[in-house]
C-alpha positions as CSV (number, residue, x, y, z in Angstrom):
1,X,21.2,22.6,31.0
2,X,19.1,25.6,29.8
3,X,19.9,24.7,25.9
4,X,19.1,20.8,26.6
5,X,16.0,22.0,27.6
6,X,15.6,24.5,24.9
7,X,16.8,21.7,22.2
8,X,14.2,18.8,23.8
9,X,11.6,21.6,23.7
10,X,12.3,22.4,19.6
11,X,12.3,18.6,19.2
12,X,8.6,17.9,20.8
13,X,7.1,21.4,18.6
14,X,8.9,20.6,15.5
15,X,5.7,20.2,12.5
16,X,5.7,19.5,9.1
17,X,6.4,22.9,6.9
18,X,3.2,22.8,5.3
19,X,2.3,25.1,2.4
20,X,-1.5,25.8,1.7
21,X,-0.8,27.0,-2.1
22,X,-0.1,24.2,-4.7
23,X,1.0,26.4,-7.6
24,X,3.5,28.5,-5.3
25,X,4.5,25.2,-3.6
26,X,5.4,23.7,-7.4
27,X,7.2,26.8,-8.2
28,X,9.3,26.3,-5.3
29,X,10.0,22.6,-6.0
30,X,11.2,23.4,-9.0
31,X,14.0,26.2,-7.9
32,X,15.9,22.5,-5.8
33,X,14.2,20.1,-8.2
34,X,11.8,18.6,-5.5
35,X,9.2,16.2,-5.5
36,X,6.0,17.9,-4.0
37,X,3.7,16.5,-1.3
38,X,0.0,16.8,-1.2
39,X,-2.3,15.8,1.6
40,X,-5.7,16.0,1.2
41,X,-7.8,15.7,4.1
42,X,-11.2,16.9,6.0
43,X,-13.2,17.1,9.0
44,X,-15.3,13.8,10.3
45,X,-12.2,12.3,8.8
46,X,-10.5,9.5,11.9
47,X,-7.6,8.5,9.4
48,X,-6.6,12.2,8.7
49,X,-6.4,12.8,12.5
50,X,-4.8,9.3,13.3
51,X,-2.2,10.7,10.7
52,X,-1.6,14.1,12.0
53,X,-1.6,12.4,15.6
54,X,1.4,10.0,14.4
55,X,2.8,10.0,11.1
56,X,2.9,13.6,11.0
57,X,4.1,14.3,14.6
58,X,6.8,11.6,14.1
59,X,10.3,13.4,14.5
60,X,12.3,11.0,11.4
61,X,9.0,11.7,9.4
62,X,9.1,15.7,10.2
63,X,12.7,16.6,9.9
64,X,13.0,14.2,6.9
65,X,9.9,15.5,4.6
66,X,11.0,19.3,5.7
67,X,14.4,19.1,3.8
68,X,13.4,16.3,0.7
69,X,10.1,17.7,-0.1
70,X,7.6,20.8,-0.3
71,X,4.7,19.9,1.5
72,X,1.1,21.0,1.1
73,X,-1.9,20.7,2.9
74,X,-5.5,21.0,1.9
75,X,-8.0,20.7,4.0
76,X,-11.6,20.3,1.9
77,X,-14.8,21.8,3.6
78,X,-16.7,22.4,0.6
79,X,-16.1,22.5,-3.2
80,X,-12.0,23.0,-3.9
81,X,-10.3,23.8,-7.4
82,X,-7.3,21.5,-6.5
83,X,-9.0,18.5,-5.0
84,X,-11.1,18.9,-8.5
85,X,-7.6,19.1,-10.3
86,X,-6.6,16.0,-8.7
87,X,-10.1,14.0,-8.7
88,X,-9.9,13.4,-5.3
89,X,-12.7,11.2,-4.0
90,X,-12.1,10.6,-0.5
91,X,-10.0,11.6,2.3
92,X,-7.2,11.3,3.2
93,X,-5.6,11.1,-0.1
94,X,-1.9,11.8,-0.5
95,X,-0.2,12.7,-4.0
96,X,3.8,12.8,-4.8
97,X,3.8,15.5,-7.8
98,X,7.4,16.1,-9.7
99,X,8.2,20.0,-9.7
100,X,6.7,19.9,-13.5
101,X,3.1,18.9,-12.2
102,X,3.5,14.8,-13.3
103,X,1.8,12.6,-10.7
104,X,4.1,10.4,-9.5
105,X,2.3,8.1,-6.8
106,X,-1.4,8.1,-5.0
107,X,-2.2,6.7,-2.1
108,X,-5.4,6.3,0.0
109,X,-6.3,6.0,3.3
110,X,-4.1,5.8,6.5
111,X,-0.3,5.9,6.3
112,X,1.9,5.3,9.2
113,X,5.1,7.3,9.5
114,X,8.0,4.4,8.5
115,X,5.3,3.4,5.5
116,X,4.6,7.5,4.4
117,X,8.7,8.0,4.7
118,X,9.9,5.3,2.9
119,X,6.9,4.8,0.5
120,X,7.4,8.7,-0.6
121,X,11.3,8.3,-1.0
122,X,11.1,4.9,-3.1
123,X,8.6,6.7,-5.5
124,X,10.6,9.8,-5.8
125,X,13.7,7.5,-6.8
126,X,12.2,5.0,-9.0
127,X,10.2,8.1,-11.2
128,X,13.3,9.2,-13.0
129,X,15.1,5.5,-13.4
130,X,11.4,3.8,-14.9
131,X,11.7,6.7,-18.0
132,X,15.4,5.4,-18.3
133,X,14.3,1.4,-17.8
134,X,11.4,1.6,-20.4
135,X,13.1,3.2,-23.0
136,X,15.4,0.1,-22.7
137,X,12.5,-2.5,-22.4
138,X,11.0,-0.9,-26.2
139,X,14.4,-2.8,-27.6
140,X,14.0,-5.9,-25.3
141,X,10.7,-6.3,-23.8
142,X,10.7,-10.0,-22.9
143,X,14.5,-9.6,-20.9
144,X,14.5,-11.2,-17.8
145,X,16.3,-8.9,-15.5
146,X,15.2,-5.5,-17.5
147,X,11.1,-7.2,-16.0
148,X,12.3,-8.1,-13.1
149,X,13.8,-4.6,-12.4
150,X,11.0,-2.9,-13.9
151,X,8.7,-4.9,-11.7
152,X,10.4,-3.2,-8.7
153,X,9.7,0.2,-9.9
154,X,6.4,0.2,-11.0
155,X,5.4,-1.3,-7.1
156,X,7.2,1.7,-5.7
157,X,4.8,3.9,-7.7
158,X,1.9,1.9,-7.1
159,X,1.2,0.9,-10.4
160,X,0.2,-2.5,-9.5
161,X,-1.0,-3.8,-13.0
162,X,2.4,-2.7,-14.7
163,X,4.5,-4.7,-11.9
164,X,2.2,-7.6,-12.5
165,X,2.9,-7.9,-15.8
166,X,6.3,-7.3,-15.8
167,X,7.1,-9.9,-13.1
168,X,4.7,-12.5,-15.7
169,X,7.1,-11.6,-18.7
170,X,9.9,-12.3,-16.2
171,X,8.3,-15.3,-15.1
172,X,8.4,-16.8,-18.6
173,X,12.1,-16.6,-19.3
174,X,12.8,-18.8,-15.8
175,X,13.2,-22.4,-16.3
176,X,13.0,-23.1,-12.6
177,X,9.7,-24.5,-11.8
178,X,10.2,-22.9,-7.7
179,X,11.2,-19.5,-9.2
180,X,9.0,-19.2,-11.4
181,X,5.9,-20.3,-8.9
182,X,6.9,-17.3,-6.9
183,X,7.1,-14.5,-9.4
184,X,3.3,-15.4,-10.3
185,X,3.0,-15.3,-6.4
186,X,4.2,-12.1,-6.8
187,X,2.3,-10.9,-9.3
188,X,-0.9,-12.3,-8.2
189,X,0.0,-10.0,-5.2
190,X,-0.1,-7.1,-7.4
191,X,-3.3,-8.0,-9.0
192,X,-5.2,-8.0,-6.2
193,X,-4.9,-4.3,-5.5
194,X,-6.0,-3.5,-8.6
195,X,-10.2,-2.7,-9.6
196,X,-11.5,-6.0,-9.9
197,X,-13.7,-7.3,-12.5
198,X,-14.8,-10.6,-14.0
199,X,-11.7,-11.2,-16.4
200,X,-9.3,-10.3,-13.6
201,X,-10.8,-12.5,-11.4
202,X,-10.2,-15.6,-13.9
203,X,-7.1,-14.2,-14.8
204,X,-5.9,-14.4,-10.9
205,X,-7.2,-17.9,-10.8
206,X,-5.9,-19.5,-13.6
207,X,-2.3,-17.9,-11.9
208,X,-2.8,-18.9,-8.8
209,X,-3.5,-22.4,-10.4
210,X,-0.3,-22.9,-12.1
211,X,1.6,-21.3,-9.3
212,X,0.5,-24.0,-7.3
213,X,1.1,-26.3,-10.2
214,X,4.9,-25.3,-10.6
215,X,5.2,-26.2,-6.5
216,X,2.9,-27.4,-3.9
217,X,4.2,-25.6,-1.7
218,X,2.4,-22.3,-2.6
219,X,-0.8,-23.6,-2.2
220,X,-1.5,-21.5,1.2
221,X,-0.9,-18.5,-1.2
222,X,-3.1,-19.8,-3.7
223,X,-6.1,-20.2,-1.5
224,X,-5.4,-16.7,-0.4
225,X,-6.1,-15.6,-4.1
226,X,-9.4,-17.9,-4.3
227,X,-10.7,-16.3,-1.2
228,X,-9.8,-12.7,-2.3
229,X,-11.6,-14.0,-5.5
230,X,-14.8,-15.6,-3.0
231,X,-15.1,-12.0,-1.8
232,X,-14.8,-10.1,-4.7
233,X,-17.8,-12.4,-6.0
234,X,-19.7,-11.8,-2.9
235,X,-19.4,-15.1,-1.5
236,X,-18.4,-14.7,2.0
237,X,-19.1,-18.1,3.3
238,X,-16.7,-19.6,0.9
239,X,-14.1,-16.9,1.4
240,X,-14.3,-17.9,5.3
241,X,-14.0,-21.5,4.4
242,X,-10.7,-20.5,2.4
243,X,-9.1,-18.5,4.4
244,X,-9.6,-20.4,7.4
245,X,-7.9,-23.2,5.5
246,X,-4.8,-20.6,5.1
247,X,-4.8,-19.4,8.5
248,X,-4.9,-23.0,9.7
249,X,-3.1,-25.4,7.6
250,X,-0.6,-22.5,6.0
251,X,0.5,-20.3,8.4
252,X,3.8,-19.7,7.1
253,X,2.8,-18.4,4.0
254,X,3.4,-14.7,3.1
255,X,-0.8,-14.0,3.0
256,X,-1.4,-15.9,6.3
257,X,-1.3,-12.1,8.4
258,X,-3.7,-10.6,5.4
259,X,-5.9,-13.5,5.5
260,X,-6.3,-13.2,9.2
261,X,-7.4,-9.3,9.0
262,X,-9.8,-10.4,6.0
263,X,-11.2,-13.2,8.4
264,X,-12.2,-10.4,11.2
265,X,-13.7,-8.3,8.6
266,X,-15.7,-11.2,7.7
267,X,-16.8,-12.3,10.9
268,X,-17.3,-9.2,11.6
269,X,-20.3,-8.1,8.9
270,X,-21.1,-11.4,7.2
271,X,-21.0,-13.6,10.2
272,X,-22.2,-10.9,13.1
273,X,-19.3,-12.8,15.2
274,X,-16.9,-10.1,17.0
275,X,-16.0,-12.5,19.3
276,X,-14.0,-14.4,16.5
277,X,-13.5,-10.9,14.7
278,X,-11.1,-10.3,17.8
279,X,-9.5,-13.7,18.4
280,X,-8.5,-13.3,14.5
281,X,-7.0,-9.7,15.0
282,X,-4.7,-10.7,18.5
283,X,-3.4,-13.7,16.6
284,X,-2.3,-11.1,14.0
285,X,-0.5,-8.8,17.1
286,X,0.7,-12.2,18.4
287,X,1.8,-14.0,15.5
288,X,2.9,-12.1,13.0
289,X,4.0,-8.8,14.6
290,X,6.0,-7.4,12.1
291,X,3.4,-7.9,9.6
292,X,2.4,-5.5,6.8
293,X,-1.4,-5.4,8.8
294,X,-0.7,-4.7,12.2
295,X,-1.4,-1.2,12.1
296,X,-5.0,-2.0,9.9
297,X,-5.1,-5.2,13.0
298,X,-4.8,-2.6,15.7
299,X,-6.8,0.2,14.1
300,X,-10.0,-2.6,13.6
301,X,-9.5,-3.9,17.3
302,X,-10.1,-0.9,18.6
303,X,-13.0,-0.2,16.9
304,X,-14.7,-3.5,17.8
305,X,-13.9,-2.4,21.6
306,X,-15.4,0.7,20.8
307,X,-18.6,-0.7,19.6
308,X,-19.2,-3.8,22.3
């Protein structure tokens, strides 16, 4: 009974092993060949404590990054050499590094615990097979499978314009008018987390055009893309009207949960309309539960809450 207790005890204290020395924590990665980990984060900073309130106190997410990785912290309250290194512009900011100092992946903002886990161990495993895959794609760069596989690895390390283009090359060798509709889906899902500007936003259009060309049937996901285009134009009144049509007419399609979150925003600070904000962000935690969202859906709620 005593060691129960003592075991249940080491489970609920268990933390993340983190180091607060990147150079010592890369020579150490490269004694087992690890991947290093480095959070950056800072005080006045609600997504940094959100994370070390969940992802970092999750028990899979603790005993998992202890063994694969060396972890390091660094907390910025002024000036810091390694957040200068890095060009960190914002917290929290996470980094995979390879034990010879090559940045792997980047991410930005909040990461839940299944999400940091799974997002860090797809990115350590695709690094080393991409150098392989590439070298390959030099002798046949239009192949069909060698894109489509390619496409898979550059998402896992968040090199969204590289999987775009790979799944468009892919997209070209597929007869299939169905198929081939949903790779541009897929890559028009890609191009909208990269920096917009006016020749990506035609770019995205014209896609989204012949997507819906190829079949009808992914019109809600074309819509999606003219909204996100409305907004990054600074048209919020259209981007409303579209996504309302997605949320309303579409809601099977894949951006029917992401249109609903870009609908509270809206409402939110273009329309003044939290009431509608809300009703937007439930039908996401109703809906479409297992969304990709819900944690951005719960996150905004409770902030509306906060400021009725």
């Amino acid at each position: 009974m005593l060691f129960a207790v003592s075991a249940l005890l080491l489970v609920q204290t268990a933390a993340i092993d983190w180091k607060k020395d990147y150079e010592s924590a890369l020579q150490e990665a490269q004694k087992g060949s690890r991947y290093v980990v480095v959070f950056f984060a800072g005080a006045d900073c609600p997504p940094c404590a959100r994370m070390g309130e969940t992802t970092f106190k999750d028990p899979g997410v603790v005993d998992h990054v202890n063994r694969t990785y060396v972890n390091v912290y660094v907390f910025l309250d002024g000036p810091n050499p390694v957040a200068k290194q890095f060009g960190v512009e914002a917290v929290p900011t996470i980094f995979l590094v390879a034990s010879d100092g090559t940045r792997v992946r980047k991410w930005e903002g909040y990461v839940g615990p299944e999400d940091y886990r799974k997002g860090l161990d797809g990115a350590a495993a695709a690094h080393p097979k991409l150098r392989e895959l590439e070298a390959k794609l030099k002798l046949d760069p239009d192949s069909l499978e060698l894109n489509t596989e390619a496409s898979k690895l550059y998402e896992a390390l968040g090199r969204s314009r590289s999987a775009a283009d790979a799944l468009r090359r892919a997209a070209a060798r597929v007869d299939d008018p169905k198929a081939r509709a949903r790779m541009l889906v897929r890559a028009l899902g890609h191009l909208t987390m990269v920096e917009t500007d006016d020749a990506l936003n035609e770019e995205m259009l014209a896609m989204a055009a012949e997507a819906e060309k190829l079949d009808p049937e992914e019109r809600g996901e074309a819509l999606a893309v003219r909204a996100q285009v409305a907004m990054n134009r600074e048209k919020p009144g259209e981007a409303i009207t579209l996504f309302e049509e997605v949320v309303e007419k579409h809601p099977a399609c894949d951006k029917a949960a992401a249109s609903l979150l870009w609908l509270a925003d809206l409402y939110h600070h273009a329309r003044k309309d939290n009431a509608k904000a809300k009703k937007a962000l439930e039908r996401i935690l109703e809906k479409y539960p297992k969304s990709d969202v819900v944690d951005d859906a719960k996150a905004m709620l409770e902030h509306l809450k906060e400021h009725d």
